[in-house]
N, C-alpha and C positions, 0 to 999 in steps of 0.2 A: 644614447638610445632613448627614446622618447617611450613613456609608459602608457599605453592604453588605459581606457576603461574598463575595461573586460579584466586587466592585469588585477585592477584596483578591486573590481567586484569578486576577482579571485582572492585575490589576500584578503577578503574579510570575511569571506565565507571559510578559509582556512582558517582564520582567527576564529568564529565563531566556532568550528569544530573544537580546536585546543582546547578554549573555555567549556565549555560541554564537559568534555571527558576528564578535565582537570580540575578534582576534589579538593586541591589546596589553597584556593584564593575567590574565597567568596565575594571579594571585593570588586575584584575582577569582572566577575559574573554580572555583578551589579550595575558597576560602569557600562559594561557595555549593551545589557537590558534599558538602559537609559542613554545611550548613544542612537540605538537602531529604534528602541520605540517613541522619542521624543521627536519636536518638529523640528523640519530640515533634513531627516538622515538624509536624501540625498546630495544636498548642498554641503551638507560635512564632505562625504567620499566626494564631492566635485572641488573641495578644498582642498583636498589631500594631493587629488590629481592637479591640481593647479602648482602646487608649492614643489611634488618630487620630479615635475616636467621643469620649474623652474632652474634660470643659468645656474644660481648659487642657491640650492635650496633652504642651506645653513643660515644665510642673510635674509628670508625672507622675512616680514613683518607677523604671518602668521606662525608660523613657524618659532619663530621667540616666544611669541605669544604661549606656544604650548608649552614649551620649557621651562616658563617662567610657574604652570600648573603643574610640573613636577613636585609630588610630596613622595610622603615615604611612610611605611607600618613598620613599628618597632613589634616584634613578639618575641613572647619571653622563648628561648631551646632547653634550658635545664634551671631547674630550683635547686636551690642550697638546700640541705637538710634540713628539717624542721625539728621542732623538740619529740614529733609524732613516729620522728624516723627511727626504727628496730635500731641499735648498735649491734656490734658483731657477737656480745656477751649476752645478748637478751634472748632467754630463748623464742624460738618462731613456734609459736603459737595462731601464725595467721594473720590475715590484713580483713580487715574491712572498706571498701572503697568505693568512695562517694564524693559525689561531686561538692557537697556542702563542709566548710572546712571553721574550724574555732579558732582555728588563730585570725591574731590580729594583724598581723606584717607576717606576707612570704616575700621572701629573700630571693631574687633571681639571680643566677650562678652565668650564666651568659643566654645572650640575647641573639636575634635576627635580624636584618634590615629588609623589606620586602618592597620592590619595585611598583608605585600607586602615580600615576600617570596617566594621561589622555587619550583615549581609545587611538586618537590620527599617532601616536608615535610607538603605538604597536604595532597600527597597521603599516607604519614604513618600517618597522623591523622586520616581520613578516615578508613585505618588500624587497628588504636587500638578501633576505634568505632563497627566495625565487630567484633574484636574479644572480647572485653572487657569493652567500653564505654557502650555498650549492656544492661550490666551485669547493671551498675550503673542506665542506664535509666530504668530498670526494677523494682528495686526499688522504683521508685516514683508513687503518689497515683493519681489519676484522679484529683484531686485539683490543678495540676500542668500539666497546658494547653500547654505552649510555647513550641517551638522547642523539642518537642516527637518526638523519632526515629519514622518511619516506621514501620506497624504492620506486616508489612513483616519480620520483625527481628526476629520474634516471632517462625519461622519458623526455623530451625535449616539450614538447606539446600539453605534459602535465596539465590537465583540468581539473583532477582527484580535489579533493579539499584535505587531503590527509596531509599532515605537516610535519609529525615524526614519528616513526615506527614506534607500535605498540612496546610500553615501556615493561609492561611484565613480563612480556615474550623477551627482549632484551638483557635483562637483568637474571630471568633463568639462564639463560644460555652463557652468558659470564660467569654465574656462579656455577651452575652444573656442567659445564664444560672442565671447568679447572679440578671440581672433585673427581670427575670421571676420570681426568689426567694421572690424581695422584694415584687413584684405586687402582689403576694400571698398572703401576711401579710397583704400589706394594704387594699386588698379590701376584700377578703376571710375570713382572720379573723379580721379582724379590730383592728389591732395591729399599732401600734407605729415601724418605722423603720430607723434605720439611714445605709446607706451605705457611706462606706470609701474607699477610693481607696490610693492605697501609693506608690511610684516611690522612689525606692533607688537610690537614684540620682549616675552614675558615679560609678557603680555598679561594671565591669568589671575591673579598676585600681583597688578596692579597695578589692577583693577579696584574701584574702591570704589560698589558698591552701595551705593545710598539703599531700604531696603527699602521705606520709608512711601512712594517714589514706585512702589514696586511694586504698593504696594495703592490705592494713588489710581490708578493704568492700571487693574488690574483692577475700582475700583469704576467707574470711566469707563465699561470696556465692558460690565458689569452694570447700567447707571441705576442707583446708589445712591450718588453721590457724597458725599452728605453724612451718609454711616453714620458713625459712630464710627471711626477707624481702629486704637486701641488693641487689643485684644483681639480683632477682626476676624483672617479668614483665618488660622487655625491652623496647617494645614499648610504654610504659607510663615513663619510664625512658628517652625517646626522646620527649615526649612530655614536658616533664618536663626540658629540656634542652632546648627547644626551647623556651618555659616560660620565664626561667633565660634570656639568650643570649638578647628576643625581650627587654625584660624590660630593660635590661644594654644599648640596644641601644637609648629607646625613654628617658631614665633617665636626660639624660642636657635637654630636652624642657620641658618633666614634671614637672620636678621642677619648672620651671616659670610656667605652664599654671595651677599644681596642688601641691603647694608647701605645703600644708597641709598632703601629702600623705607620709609616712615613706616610707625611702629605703628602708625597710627591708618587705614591702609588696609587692608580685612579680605581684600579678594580674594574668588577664586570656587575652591573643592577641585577638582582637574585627577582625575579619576576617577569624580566623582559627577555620574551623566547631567542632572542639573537644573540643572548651572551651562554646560551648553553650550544651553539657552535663555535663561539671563539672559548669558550672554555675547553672545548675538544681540542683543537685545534691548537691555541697556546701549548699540550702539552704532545706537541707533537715530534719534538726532537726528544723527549724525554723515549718517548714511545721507541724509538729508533736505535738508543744507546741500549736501552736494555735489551733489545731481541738480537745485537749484533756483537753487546760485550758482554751477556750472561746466558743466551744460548740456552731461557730455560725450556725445561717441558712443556710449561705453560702458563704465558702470559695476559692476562686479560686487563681491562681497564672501564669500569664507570665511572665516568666523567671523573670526579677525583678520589674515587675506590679503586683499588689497585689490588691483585692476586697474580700472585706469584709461584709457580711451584717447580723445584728445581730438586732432583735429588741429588743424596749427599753420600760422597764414596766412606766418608767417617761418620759413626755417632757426633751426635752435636755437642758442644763444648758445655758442659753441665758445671765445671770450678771457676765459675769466674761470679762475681757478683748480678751484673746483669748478664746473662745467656741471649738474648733476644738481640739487646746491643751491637752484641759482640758478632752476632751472627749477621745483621744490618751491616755494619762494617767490613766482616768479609765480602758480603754479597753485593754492595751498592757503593760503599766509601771506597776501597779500596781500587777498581778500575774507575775511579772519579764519574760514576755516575753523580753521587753526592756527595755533599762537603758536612761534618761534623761540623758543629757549633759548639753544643752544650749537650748534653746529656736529655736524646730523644728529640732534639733539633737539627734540622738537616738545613743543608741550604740548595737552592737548584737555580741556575740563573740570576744568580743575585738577589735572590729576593729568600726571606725566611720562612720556611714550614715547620710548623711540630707534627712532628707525623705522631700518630695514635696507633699503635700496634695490634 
């Protein structure tokens, strides 16, 4: 299917919405203030339509070209404790807090990888969200709150420039949905309730897309199963390139910051808007096992935040050394939703989570 200009001038007027209302990546902002206001913008966006009409987009000359301007932001997510940090014996007396610090070395306790790339390989992510990321978010069940396209997609003829539904609207309704569940139990019927909440820790490094199962969903819900799948879906073929390429880039710092993480897991770039629907979407068997082998009250899901609330015909097991474990294991190990590893390490598809409780 051949992509208009109209398509193009849609996808970056939807990109320019995202960055607008997206407080997290100043960088972002920047690049693309210096995409639209420097000379050319047009011949940029008549580049972009040149390369995603192209037979093989992935082979194009431009198109490398961009890949090859893929970097990457390192920012710090937690510091180590400093000498300034209260211990548990000091009494709290109060914090004074301020941006100006006397130490001389802060210790960073882990880090970020942040998606910093070519305005042309957002707007074909953006791209394959119109035309086919669509497809995969429709798929998913109301259980799953986080970064939902726009009910504007729903719309065949979509014009909107909205790209995903309002995230604070989404995010109450995961959370306040699940408390309202439990409140029910415990005062309505006087039930016994435990809610669980689980954080895939580092979720985005450790995700290993199978892209050929992404095009076997998408030929599923187009009836074409039995197309060719080589050479098929272009622009998911670019997304998948830019996958590979970021990963080969941040690969020597990962290794020191996440050296647990197999080369041969490519992840999804924490920046680039088409990997918060293959993030949905990768956990979408997971989605399926819990609502059909745990039957709870109420299940929700953002993105890789999970609440759970199930009530319990017993008090919860209080003699055992970890309680919380034990209770993980009845509720998720043992109908093999998940596999035990190690103590607060689960495994799901082959691949390793330390869930955070």
């Amino acid at each position: 299917m051949r992509i208009t200009e109209d398509q193009i001038d849609l996808a970056y007027r939807k990109l320019k919405s995202l960055v607008y209302y997206d407080k997290t990546d100043l960088r972002l902002r920047a690049r693309l203030a210096a995409f639209e206001c420097g000379d050319g913008f047009a011949t940029k966006l008549a580049a972009v339509h040149k390369v995603v009409n192209a037979e093989r987009p992935v082979a194009e000359r431009l198109f490398q070209r961009w890949l090859k301007n893929i970097r990457f932001r390192l920012v710090p997510k937690k510091l180590k404790p400093g000498p300034q940090a209260l211990s548990d014996q000091q009494p709290q007396q109060g914090r004074f807090i301020t941006n100006v610090t006397t130490a001389k070395v802060i210790a960073v306790d882990k880090v970020n990888y942040f998606f910093d790339g070519p305005i042309e390989l957002h707007l074909i992510a953006v791209l394959w969200i119109m035309l086919e990321g669509r497809i995969l978010d429709s798929a998913l069940g109301t259980e799953c709150c986080g970064s939902r396209l726009s009910s504007n997609f729903q719309d065949e003829d979509d014009k909107s420039i909205a790209l995903f539904a309002k995230y604070h609207e989404q995010y109450a309704r995961w959370r306040d949905t699940g408390i309202r569940r439990a409140k029910q139990l415990l005062v309505d019927e006087q039930r016994n309730v435990a809610i669980l909440g689980l954080d895939l820790q580092e979720y985005y490094y450790r995700v290993n897309i199978d892209f050929d199962e992404v095009r076997s969903a998408l030929k599923v819900a187009s009836g074409v199963e039995d197309a060719d799948t080589g050479e098929s879906h272009p622009l998911l073929q670019c997304i998948e390139k830019i996958s590979i390429t970021y990963r080969e880039k941040i690969d020597p710092m990962l290794t020191l910051t996440h050296p647990d993480i197999s080369k041969d897991v490519v992840g999804i770039p924490i920046g680039l808007c088409s990997s918060l629907v293959l993030a949905n979407w990768y956990l979408l068997d997971f989605d399926s096992k819990v609502l059909s082998r745990l039957r709870p009250a109420y299940y929700g899901r953002y993105v890789d935040d999970i609440l759970l609330v199930v009530p319990l015909p017993n008090d919860p097991i209080i003699d055992v050394n970890d309680p919380v474990a034990a209770f993980i294991n009845d509720l998720l190990v043992r109908p093999q939703i998940l596999r035990a590893v190690s103590n607060g390490t689960y495994d799901y598809g082959g691949i390793i989570f330390p869930f955070e409780s």
